[in-house]
mmCIF entry with sequence, helices, sheets and N, C-alpha, C, O atoms, coordinates in Angstrom:
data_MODEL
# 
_entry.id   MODEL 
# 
_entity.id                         1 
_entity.type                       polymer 
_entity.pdbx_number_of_molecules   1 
# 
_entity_poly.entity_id                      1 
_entity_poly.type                           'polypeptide(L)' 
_entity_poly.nstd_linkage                   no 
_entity_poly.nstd_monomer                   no 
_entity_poly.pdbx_seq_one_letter_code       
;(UNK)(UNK)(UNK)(UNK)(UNK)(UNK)(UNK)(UNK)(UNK)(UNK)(UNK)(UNK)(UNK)(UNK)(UNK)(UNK)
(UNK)(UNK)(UNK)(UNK)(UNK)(UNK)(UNK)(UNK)(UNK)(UNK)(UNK)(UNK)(UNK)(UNK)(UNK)(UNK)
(UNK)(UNK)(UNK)(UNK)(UNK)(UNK)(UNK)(UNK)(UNK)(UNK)(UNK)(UNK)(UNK)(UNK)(UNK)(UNK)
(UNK)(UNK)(UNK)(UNK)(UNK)(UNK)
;
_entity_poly.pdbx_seq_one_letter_code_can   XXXXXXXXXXXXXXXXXXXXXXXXXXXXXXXXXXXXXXXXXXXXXXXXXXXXXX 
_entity_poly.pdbx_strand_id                 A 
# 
loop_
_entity_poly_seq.entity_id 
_entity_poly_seq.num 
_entity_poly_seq.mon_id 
_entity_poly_seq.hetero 
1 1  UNK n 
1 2  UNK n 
1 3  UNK n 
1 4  UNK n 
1 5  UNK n 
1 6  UNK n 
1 7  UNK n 
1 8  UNK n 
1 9  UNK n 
1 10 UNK n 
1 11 UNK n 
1 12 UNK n 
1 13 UNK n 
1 14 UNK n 
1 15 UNK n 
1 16 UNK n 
1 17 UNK n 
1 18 UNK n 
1 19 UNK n 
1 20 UNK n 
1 21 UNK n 
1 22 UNK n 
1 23 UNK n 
1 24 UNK n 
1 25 UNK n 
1 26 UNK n 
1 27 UNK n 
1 28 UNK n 
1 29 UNK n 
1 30 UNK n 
1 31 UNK n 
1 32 UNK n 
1 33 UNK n 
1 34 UNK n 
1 35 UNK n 
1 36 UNK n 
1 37 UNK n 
1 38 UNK n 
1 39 UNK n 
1 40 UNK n 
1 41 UNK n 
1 42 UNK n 
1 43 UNK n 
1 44 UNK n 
1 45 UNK n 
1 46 UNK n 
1 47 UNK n 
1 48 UNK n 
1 49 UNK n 
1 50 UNK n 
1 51 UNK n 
1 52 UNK n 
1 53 UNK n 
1 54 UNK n 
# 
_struct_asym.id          A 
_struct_asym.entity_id   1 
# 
loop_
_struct_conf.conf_type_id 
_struct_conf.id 
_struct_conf.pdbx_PDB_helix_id 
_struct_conf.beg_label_comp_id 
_struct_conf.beg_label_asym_id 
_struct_conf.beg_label_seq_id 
_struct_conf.pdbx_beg_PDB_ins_code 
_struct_conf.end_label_comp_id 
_struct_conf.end_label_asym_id 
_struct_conf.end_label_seq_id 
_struct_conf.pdbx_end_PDB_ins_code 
_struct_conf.beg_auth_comp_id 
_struct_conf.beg_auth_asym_id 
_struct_conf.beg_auth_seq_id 
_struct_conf.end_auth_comp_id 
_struct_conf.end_auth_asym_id 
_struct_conf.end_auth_seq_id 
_struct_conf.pdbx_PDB_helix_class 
_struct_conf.details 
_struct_conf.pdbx_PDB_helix_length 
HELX_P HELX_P1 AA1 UNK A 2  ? UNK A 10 ? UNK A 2  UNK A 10 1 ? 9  
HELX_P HELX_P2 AA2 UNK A 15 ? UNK A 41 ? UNK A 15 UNK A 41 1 ? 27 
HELX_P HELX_P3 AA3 UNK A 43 ? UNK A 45 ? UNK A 43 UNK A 45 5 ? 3  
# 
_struct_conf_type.id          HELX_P 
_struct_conf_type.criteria    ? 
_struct_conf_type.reference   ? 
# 
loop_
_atom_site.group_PDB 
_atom_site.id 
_atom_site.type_symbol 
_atom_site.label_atom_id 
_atom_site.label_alt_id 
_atom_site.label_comp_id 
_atom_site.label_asym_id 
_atom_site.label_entity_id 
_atom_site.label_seq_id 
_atom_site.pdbx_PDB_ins_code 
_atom_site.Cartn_x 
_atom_site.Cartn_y 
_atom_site.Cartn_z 
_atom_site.occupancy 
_atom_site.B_iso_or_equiv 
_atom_site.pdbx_formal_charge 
_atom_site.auth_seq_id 
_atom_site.auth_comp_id 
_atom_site.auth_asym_id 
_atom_site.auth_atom_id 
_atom_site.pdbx_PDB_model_num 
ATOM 1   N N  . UNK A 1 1  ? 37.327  14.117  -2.849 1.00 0.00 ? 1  UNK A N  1 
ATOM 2   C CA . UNK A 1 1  ? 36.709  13.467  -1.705 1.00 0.00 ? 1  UNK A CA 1 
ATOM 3   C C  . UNK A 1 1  ? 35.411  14.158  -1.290 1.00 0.00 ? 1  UNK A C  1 
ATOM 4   O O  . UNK A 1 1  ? 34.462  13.574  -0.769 1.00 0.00 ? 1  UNK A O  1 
ATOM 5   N N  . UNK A 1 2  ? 35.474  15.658  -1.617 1.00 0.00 ? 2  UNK A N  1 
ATOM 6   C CA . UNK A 1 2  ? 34.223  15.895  -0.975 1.00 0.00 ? 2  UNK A CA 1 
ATOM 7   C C  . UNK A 1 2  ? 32.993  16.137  -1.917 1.00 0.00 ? 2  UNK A C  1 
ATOM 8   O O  . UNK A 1 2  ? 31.917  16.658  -1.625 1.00 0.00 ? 2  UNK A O  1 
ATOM 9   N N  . UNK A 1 3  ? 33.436  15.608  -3.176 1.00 0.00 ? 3  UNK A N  1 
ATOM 10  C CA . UNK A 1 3  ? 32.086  15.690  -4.354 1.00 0.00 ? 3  UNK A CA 1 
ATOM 11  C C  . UNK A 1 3  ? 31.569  14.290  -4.101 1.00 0.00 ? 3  UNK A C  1 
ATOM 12  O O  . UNK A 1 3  ? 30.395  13.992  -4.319 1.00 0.00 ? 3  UNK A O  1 
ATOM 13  N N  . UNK A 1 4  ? 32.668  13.245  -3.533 1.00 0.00 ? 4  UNK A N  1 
ATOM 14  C CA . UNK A 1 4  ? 31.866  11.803  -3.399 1.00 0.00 ? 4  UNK A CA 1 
ATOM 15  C C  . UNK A 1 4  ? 30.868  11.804  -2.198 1.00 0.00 ? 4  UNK A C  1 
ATOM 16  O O  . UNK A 1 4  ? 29.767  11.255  -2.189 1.00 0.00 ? 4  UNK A O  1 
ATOM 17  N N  . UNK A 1 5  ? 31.612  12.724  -0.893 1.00 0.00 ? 5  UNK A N  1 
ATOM 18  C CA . UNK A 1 5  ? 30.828  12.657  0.083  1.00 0.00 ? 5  UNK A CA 1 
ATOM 19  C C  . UNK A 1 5  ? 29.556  13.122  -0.384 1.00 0.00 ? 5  UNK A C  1 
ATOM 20  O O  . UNK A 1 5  ? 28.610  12.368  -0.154 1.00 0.00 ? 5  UNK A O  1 
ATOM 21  N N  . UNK A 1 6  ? 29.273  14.389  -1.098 1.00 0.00 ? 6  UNK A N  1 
ATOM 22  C CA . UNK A 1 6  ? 28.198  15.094  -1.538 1.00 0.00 ? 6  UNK A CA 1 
ATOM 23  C C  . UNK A 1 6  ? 27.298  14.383  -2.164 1.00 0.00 ? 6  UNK A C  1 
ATOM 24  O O  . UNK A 1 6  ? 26.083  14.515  -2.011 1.00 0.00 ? 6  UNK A O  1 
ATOM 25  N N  . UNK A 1 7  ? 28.031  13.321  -3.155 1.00 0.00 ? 7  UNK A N  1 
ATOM 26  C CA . UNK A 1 7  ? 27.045  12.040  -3.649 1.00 0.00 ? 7  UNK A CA 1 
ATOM 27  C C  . UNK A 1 7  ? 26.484  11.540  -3.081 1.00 0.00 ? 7  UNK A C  1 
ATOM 28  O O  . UNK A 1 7  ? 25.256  11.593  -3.149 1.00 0.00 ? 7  UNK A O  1 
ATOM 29  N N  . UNK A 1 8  ? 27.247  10.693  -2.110 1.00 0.00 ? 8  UNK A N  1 
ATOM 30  C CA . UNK A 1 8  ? 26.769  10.214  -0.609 1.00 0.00 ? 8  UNK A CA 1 
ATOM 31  C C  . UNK A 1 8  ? 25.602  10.422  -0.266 1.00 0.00 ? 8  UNK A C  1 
ATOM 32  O O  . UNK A 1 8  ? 24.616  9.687   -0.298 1.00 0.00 ? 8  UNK A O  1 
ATOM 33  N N  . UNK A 1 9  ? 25.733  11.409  0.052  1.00 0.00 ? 9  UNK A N  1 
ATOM 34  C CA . UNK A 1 9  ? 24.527  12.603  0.825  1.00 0.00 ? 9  UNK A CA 1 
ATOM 35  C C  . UNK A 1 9  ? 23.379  12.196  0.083  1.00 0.00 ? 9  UNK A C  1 
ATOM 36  O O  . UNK A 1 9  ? 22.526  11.388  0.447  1.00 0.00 ? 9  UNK A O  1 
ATOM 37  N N  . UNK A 1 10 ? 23.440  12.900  -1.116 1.00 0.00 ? 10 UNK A N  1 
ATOM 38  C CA . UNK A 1 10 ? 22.895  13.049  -2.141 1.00 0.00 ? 10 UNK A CA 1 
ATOM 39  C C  . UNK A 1 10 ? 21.772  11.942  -1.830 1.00 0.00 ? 10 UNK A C  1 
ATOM 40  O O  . UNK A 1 10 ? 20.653  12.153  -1.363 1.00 0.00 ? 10 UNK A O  1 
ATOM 41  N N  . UNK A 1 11 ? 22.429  10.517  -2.258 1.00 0.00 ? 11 UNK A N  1 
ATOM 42  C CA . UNK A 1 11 ? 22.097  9.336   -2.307 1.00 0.00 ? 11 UNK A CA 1 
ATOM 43  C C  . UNK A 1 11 ? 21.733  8.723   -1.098 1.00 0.00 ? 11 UNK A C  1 
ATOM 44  O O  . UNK A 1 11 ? 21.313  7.576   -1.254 1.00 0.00 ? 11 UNK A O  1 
ATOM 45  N N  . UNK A 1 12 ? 21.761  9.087   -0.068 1.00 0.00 ? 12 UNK A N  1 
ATOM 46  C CA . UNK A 1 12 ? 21.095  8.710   1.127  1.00 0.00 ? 12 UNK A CA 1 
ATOM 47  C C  . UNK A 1 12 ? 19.994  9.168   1.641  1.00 0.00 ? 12 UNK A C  1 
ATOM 48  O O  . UNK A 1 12 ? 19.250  8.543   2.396  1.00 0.00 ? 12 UNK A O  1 
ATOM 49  N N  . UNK A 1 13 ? 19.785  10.779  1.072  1.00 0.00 ? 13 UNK A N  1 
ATOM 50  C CA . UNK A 1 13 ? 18.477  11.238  0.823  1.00 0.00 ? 13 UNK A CA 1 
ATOM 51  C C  . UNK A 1 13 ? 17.716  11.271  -0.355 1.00 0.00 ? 13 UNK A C  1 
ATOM 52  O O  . UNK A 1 13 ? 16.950  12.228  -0.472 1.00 0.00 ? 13 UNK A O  1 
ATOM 53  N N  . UNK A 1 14 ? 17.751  10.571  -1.112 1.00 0.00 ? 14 UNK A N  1 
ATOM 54  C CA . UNK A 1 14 ? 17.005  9.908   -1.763 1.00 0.00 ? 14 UNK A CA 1 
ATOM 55  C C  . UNK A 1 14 ? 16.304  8.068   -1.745 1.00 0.00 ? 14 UNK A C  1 
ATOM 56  O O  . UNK A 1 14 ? 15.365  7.497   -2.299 1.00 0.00 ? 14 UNK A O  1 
ATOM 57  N N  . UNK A 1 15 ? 17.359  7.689   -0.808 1.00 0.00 ? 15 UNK A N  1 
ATOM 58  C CA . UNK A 1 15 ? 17.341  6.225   -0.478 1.00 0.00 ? 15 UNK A CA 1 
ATOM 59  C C  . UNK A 1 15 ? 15.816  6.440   0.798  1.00 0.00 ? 15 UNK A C  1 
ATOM 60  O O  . UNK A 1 15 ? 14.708  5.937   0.615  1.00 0.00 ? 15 UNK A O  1 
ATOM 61  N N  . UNK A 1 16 ? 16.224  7.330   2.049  1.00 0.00 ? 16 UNK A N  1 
ATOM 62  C CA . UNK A 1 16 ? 15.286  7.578   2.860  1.00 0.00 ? 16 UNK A CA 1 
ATOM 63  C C  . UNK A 1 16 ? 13.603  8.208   2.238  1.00 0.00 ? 16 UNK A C  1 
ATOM 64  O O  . UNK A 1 16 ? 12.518  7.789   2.639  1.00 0.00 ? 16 UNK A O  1 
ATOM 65  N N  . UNK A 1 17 ? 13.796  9.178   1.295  1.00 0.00 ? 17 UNK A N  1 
ATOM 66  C CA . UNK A 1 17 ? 12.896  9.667   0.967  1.00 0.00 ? 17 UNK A CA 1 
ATOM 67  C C  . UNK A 1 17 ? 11.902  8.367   -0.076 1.00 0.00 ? 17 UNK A C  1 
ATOM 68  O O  . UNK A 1 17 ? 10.686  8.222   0.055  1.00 0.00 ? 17 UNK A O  1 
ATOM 69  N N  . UNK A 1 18 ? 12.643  7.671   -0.921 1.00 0.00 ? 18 UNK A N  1 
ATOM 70  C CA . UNK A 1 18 ? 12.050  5.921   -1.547 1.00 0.00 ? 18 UNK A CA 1 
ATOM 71  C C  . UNK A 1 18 ? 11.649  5.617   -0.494 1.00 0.00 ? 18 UNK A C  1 
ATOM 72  O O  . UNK A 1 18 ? 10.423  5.718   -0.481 1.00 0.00 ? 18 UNK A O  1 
ATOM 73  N N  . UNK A 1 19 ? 12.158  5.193   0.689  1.00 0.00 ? 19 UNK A N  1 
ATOM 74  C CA . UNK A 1 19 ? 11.904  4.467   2.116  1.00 0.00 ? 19 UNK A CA 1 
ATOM 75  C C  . UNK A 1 19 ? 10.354  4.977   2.670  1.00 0.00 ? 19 UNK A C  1 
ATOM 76  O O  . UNK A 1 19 ? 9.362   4.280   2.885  1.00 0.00 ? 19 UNK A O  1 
ATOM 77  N N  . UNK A 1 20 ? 10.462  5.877   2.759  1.00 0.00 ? 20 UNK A N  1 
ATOM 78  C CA . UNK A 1 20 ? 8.758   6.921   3.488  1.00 0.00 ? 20 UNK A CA 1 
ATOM 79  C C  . UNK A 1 20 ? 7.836   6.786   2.362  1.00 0.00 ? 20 UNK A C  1 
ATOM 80  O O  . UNK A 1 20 ? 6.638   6.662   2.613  1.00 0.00 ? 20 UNK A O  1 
ATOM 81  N N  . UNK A 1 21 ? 8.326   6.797   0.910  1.00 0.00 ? 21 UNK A N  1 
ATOM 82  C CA . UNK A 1 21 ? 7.265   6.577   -0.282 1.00 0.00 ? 21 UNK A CA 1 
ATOM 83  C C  . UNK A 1 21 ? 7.166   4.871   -0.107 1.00 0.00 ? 21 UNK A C  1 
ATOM 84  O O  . UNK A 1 21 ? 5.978   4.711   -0.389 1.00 0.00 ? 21 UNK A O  1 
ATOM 85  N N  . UNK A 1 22 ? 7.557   3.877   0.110  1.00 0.00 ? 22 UNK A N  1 
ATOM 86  C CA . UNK A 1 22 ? 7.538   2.546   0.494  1.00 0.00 ? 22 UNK A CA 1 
ATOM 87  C C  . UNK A 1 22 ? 6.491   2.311   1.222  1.00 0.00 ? 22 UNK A C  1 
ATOM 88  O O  . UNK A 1 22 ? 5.555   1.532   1.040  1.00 0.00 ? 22 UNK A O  1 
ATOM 89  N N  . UNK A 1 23 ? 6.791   3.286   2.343  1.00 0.00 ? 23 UNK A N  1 
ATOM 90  C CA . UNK A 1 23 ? 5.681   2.615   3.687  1.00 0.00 ? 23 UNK A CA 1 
ATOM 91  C C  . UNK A 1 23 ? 4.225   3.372   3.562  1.00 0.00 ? 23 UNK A C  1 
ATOM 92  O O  . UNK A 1 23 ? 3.139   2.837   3.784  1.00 0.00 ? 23 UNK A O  1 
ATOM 93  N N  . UNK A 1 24 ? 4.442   4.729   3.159  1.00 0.00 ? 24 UNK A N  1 
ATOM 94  C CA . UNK A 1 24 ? 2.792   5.183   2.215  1.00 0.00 ? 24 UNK A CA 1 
ATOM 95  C C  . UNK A 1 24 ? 1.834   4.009   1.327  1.00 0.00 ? 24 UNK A C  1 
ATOM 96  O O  . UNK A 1 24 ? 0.628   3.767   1.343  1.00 0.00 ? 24 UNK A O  1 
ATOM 97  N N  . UNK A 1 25 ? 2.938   3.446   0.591  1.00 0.00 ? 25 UNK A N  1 
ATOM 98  C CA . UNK A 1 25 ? 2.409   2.769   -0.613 1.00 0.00 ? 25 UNK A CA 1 
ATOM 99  C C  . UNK A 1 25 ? 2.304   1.547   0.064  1.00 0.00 ? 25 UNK A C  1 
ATOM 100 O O  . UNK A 1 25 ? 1.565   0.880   -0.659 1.00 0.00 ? 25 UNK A O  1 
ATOM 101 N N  . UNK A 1 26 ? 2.606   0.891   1.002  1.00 0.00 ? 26 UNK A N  1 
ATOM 102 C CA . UNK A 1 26 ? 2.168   -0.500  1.509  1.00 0.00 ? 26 UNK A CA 1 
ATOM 103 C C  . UNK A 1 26 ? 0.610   -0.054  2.347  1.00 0.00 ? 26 UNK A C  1 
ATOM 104 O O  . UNK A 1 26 ? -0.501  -0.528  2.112  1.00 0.00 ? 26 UNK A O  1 
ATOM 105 N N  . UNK A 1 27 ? 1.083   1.299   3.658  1.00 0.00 ? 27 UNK A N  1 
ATOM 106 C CA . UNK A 1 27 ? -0.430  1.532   4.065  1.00 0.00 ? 27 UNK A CA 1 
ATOM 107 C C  . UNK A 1 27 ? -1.616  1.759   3.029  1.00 0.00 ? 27 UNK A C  1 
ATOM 108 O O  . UNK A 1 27 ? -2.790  1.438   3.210  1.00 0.00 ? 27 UNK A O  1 
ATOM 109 N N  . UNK A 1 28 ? -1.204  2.229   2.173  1.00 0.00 ? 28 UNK A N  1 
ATOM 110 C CA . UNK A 1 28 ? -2.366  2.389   1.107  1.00 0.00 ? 28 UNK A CA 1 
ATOM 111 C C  . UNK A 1 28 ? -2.750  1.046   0.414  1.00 0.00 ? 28 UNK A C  1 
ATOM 112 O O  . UNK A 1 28 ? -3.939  0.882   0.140  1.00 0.00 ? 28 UNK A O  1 
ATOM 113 N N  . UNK A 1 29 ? -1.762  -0.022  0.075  1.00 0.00 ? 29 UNK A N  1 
ATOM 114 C CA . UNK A 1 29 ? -2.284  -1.147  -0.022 1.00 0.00 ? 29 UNK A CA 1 
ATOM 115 C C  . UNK A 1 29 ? -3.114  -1.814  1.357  1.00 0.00 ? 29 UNK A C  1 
ATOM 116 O O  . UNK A 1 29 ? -4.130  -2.500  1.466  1.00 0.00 ? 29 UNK A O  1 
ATOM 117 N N  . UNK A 1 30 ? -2.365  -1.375  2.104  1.00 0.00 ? 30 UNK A N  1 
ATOM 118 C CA . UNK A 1 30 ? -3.280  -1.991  3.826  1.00 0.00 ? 30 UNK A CA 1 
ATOM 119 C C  . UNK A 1 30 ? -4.819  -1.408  3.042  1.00 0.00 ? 30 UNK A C  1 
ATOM 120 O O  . UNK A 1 30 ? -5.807  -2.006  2.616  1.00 0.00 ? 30 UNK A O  1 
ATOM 121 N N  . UNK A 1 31 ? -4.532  -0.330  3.093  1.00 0.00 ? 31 UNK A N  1 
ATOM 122 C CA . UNK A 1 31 ? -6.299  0.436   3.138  1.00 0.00 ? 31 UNK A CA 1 
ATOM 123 C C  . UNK A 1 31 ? -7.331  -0.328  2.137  1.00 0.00 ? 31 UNK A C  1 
ATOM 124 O O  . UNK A 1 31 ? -8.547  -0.510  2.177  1.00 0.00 ? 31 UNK A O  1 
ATOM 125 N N  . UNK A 1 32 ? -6.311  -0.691  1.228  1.00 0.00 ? 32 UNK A N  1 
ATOM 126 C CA . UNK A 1 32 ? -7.374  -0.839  -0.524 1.00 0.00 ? 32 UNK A CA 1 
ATOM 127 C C  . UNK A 1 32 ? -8.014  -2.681  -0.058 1.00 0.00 ? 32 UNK A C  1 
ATOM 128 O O  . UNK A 1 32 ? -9.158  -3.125  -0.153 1.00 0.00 ? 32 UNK A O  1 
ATOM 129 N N  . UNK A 1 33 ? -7.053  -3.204  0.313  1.00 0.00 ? 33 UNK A N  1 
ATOM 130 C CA . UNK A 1 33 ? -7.049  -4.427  0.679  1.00 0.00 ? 33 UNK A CA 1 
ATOM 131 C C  . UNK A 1 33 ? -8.507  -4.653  1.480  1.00 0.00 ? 33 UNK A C  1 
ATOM 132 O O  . UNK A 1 33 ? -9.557  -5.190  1.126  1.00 0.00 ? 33 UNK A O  1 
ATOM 133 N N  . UNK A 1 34 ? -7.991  -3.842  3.014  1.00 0.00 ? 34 UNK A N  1 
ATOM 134 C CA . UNK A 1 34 ? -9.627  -4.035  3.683  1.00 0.00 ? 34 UNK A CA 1 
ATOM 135 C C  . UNK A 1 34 ? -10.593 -3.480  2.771  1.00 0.00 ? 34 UNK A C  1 
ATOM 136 O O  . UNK A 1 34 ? -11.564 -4.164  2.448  1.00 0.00 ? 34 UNK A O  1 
ATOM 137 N N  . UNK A 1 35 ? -10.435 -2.319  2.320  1.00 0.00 ? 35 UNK A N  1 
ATOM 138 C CA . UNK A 1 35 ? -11.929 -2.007  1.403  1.00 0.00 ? 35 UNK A CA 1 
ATOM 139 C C  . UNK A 1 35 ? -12.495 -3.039  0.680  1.00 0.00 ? 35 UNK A C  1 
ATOM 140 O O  . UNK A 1 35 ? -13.656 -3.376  0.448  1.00 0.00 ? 35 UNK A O  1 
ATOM 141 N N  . UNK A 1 36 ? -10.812 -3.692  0.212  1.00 0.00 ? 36 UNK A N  1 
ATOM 142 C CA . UNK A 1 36 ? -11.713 -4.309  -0.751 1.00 0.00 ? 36 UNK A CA 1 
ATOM 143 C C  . UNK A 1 36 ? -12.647 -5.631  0.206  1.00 0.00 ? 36 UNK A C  1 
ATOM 144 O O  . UNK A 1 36 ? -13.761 -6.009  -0.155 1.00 0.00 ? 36 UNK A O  1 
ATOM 145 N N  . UNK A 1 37 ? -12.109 -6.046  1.128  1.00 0.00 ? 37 UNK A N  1 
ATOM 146 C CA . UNK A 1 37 ? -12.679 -7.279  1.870  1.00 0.00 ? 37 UNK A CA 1 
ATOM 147 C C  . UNK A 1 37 ? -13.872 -6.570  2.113  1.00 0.00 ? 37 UNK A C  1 
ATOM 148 O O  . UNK A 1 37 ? -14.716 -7.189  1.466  1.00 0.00 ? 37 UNK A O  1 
ATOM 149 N N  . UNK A 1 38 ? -14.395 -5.673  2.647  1.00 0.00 ? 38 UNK A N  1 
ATOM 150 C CA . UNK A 1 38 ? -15.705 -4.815  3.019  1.00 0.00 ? 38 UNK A CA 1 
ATOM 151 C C  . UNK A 1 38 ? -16.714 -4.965  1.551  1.00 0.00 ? 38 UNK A C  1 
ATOM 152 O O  . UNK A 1 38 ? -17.818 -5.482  1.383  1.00 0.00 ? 38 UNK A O  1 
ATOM 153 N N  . UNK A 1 39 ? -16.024 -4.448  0.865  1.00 0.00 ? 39 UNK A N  1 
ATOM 154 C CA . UNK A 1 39 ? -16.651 -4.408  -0.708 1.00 0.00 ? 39 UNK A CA 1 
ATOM 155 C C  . UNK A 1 39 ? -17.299 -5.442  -0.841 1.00 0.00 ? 39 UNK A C  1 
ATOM 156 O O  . UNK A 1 39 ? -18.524 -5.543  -0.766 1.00 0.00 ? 39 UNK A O  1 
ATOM 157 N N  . UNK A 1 40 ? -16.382 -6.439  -1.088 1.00 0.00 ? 40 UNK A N  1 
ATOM 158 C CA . UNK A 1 40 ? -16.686 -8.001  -1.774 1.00 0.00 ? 40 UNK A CA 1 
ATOM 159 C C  . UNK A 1 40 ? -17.407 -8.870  -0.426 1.00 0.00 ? 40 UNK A C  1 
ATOM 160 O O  . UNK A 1 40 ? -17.922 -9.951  -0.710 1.00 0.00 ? 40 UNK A O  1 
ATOM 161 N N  . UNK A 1 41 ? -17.431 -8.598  0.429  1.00 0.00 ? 41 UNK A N  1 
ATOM 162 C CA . UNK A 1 41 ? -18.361 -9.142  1.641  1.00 0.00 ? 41 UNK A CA 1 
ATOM 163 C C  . UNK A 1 41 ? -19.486 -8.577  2.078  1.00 0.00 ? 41 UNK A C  1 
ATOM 164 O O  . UNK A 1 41 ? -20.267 -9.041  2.909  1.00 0.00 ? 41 UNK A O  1 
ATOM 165 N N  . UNK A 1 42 ? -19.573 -7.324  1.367  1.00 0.00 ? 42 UNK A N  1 
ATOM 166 C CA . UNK A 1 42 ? -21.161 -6.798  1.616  1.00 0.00 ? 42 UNK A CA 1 
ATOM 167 C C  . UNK A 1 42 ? -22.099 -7.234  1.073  1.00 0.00 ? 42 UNK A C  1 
ATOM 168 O O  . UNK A 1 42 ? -22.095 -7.474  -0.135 1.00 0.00 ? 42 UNK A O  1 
ATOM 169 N N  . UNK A 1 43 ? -23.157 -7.443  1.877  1.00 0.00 ? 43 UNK A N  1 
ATOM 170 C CA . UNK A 1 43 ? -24.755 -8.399  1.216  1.00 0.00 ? 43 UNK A CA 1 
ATOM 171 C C  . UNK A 1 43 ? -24.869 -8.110  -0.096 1.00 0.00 ? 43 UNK A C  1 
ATOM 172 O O  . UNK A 1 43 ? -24.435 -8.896  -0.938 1.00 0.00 ? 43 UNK A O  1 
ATOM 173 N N  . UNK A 1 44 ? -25.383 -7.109  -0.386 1.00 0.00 ? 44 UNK A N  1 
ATOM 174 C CA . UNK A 1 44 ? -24.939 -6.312  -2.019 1.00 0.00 ? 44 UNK A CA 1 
ATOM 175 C C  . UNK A 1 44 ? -24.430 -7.666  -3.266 1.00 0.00 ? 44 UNK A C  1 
ATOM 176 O O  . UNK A 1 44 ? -24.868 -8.185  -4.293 1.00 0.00 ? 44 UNK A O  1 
ATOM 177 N N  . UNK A 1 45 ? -23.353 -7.750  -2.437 1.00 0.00 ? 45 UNK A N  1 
ATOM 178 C CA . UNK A 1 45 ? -22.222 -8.363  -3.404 1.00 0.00 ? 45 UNK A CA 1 
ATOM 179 C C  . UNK A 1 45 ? -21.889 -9.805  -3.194 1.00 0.00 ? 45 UNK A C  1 
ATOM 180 O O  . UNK A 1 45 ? -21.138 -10.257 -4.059 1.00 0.00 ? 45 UNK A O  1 
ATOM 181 N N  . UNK A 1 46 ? -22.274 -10.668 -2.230 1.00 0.00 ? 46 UNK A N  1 
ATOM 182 C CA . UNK A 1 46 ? -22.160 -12.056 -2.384 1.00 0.00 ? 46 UNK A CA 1 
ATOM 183 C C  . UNK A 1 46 ? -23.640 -12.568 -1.663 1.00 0.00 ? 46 UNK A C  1 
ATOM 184 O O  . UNK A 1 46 ? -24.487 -11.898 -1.072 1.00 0.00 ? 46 UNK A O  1 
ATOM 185 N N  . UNK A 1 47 ? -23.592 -13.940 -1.942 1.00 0.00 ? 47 UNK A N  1 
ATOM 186 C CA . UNK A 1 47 ? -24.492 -14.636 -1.220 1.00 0.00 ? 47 UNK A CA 1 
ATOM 187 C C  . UNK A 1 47 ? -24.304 -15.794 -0.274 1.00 0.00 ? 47 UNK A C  1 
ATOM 188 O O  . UNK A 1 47 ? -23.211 -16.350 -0.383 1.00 0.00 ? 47 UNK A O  1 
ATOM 189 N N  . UNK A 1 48 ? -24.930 -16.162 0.414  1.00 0.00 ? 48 UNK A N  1 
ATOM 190 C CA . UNK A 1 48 ? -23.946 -17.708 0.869  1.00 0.00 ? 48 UNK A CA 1 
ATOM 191 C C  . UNK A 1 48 ? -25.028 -18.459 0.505  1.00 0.00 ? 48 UNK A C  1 
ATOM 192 O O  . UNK A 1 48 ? -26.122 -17.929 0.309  1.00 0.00 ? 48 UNK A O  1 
ATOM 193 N N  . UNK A 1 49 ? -24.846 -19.635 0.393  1.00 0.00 ? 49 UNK A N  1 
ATOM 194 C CA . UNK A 1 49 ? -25.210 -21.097 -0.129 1.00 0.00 ? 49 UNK A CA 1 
ATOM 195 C C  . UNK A 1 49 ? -26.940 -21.290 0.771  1.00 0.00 ? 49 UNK A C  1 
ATOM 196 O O  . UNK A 1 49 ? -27.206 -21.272 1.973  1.00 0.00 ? 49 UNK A O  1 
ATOM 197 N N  . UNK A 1 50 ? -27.467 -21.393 0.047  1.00 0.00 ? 50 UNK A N  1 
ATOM 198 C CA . UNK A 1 50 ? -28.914 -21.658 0.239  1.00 0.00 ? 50 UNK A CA 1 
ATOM 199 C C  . UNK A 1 50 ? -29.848 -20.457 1.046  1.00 0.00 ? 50 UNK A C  1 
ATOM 200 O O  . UNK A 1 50 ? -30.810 -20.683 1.781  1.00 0.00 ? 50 UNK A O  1 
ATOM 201 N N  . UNK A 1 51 ? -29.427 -19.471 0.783  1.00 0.00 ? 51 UNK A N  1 
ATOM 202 C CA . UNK A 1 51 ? -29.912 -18.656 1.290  1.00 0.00 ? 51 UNK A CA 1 
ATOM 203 C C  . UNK A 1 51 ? -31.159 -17.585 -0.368 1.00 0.00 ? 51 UNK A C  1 
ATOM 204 O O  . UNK A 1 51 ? -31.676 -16.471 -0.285 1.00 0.00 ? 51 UNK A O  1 
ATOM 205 N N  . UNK A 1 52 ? -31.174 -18.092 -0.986 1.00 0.00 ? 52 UNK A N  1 
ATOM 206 C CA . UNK A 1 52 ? -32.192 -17.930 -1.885 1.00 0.00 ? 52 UNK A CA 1 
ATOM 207 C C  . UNK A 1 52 ? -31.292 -16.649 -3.066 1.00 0.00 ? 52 UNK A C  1 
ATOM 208 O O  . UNK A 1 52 ? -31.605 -16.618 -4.256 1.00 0.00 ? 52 UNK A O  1 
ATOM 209 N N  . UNK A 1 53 ? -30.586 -16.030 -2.693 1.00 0.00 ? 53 UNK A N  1 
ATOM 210 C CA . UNK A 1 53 ? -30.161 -14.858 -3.155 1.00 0.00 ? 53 UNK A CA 1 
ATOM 211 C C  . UNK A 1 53 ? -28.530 -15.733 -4.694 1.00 0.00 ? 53 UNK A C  1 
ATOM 212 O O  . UNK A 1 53 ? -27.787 -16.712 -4.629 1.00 0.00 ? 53 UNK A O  1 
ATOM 213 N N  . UNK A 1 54 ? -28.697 -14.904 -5.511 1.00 0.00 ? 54 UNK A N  1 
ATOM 214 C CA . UNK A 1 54 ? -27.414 -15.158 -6.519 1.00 0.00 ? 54 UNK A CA 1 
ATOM 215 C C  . UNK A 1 54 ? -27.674 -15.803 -7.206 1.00 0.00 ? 54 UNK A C  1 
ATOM 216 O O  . UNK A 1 54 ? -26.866 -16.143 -8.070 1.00 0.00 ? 54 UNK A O  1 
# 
């Protein structure tokens, strides 16, 4: 009984520790996401329609 509990354990801190690497890896998609909208919307990089540029 108490090598399963130890599994347990085991396995619940690893479940939490996936969990905190989860929400890193979504804010870091948050981050890449706006960059990228900044990126691809800077004058630089597009034009709009009749404005002489592209």
């Amino acid at each position: 009984m108490a090598e399963n509990a130890d599994r347990i354990a085991a396995l619940e801190e690893k479940i939490d520790a996936l969990g905190r690497q989860l929400e890193r890896m979504e804010a870091q998609q948050s981050e890449l996401r706006q960059w990228l909208g900044r990126w691809l919307c800077a004058p630089e990089n597009c034009s709009k329609a009749g404005d002489g540029q592209g």
